[in-house]
C-alpha positions, 0 to 999 in steps of 0.5 A: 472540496477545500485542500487537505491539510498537510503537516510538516516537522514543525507540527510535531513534538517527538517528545509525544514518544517519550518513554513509550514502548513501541511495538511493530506487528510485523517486520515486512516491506514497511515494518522494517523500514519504519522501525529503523527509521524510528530509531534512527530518529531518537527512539531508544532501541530498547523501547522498540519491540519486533512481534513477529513469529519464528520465520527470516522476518524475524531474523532479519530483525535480529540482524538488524539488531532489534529485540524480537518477541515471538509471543503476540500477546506479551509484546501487545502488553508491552506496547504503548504504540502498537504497529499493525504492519501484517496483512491486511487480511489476517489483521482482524484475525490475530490483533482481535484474538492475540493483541487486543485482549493484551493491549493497554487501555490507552495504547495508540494502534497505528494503521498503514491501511485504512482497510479493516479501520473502514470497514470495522473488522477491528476491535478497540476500546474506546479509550484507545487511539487509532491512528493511520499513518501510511507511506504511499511508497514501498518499504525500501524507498520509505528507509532510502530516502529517509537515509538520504534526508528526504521524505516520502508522500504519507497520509496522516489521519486519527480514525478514534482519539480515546486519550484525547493526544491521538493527533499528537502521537500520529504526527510524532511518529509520522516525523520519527519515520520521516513523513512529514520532512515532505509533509504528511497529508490529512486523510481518513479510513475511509479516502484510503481505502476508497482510493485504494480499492478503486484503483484496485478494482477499477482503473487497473483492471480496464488498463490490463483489459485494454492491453489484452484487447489492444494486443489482439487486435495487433496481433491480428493485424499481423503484428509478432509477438515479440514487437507487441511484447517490447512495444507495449511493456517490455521495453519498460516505456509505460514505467518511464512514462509514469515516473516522469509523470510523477516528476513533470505531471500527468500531462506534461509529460507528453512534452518528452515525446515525439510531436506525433505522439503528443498529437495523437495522444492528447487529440485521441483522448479528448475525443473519446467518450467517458460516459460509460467508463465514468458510470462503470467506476461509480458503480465499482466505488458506490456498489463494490467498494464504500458499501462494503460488498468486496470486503463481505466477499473477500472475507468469505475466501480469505481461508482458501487464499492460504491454500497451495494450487488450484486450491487457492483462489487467486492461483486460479485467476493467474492461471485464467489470465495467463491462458489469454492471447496476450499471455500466452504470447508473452510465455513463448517470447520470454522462453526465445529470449531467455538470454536477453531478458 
């Protein structure tokens, strides 16, 4: 498969945003940060709205010093771009029944997931432009290192080009919040959200399974709580060793440890049998994810997760996981070292 293109400063034209109208649904993590990128780029603060209800996000914006509009479906009128920066699981719900009967008929709407584009929860006229532009770094970081002159690691891609400019505008607003100052990576919907997903639901839950296994059998072998707790994560060791990763390379990073953990590490993993594990993660990828099954039954459930306690699904998967060995352990030695932690 050839590289994905990646795009730069000298690939956009803010003059694309001349005289729009830019509207942000939601003033969250990523809201924010974009929103006062964007201004800090050139963008007249009076052609940037914040929709976003009565609630500390809204008065955070205000603070900030940004227009705020509580009504959904008056700020959407307004919007040249449009922003989708809310949940992804009330997106369909407010943008098809709020925002999109008020949209212009050649408004761009921006995505920062590929989620409810991929799997066509959402409602666009045909002569409107999708977009997706998705910093793969959270909020903070995003407006840090935008302040500090850096940029930060962005997919870029147009998912429907009604006006014909949807590149354009995609690229324009990927430089006015400081993407393509690193460069902007070409991507889809669909690669988004595959990724995403299977990261989700394939790779991360084997990684909490392996932890929770790998603690039992330590533990059985006589290991206390509190040295498993500190040797396996509270020591924030696995942390430091992604983020130098991310620096030196997934591999390479071996190098900061000591010989007998590059030998065991590198020597383990190559005689271990992927075999089963590559079969399990397709299945999650072809059967779980790309073929839509999670997001039919997410969405079957998406009412209860507003719900308070044992009412809420996902309160019941915390309280399942934390009655684990390995989470109950952890219960007891933070409540012991309450005064160090």
């Amino acid at each position: 498969m050839p590289s994905a293109k990646i795009y730069y400063d000298a690939d956009a034209d803010l003059d694309v945003l001349k005289g729009k109208t830019i509207v942000f649904l939601g003033f969250g993590n990523q809201g924010a940060a974009q929103a006062q990128n964007l201004r800090d780029s050139g963008i007249p603060n009076d052609k940037i709205i914040i929709a976003n209800r009565p609630d500390h996000y809204a008065e955070d914006a205000k603070s900030k010093g940004f227009n705020v509009e509580h009504d959904f479906g008056k700020a959407a009128a307004a919007a040249d771009v449009l922003f989708l920066l809310i949940p992804d699981q009330v997106q369909p719900r407010v943008f098809n029944e709020q925002i999109a009967p008020n949209l212009k008929d050649t408004a761009a709407i921006v995505v920062a997931s590929g989620y409810n584009v991929f799997y066509k929860f959402l409602k666009f006229k045909p002569t409107q432009d999708v977009v997706m532009v998705a910093p793969r770094m959270i909020g903070s970081s995003v407006r840090s290192l935008y302040v500090k002159g850096k940029g930060f690691p962005c997919f870029v891609s147009v998912e429907q080009d009604g006006t014909g400019k949807a590149l354009q505008i995609a690229l324009a607003l990927s430089r006015a919040i400081g993407a393509t100052k690193a460069g902007a990576i070409a991507s889809s919907a669909r690669e988004e959200t595959a990724m995403d997903l299977f990261a989700e639901q394939a790779l991360w839950p084997n990684i909490i399974m392996l932890f929770r296994e790998a603690f039992s059998v330590l533990k059985e072998a006589g290991c206390s709580d509190e040295a498993l707790c500190y040797e396996m994560w509270m020591s924030k060791e696995p942390a430091e060793i992604f983020e130098r990763a991310a620096e030196d390379g997934f591999i390479r990073q071996l190098k900061h440890h000591s010989t007998v953990s590059q030998f065991g590490q590198l020597n383990g993993a190559l005689k271990l049998d992927g075999t089963a594990a590559r079969e399990h993660f397709k299945d999650i990828l072809y059967n779980r994810v790309l073929n839509g099954k999670f997001a039919e039954e997410f969405s079957k459930i998406e009412d209860a997760l507003e719900k308070e306690g044992d009412e809420n699904p996902l309160e019941q998967l915390y309280k399942k996981s934390e009655e684990s060995e390995l989470g109950q352990a952890e219960k007891r030695v933070r409540e012991r070292l309450a005064g160090l932690l």
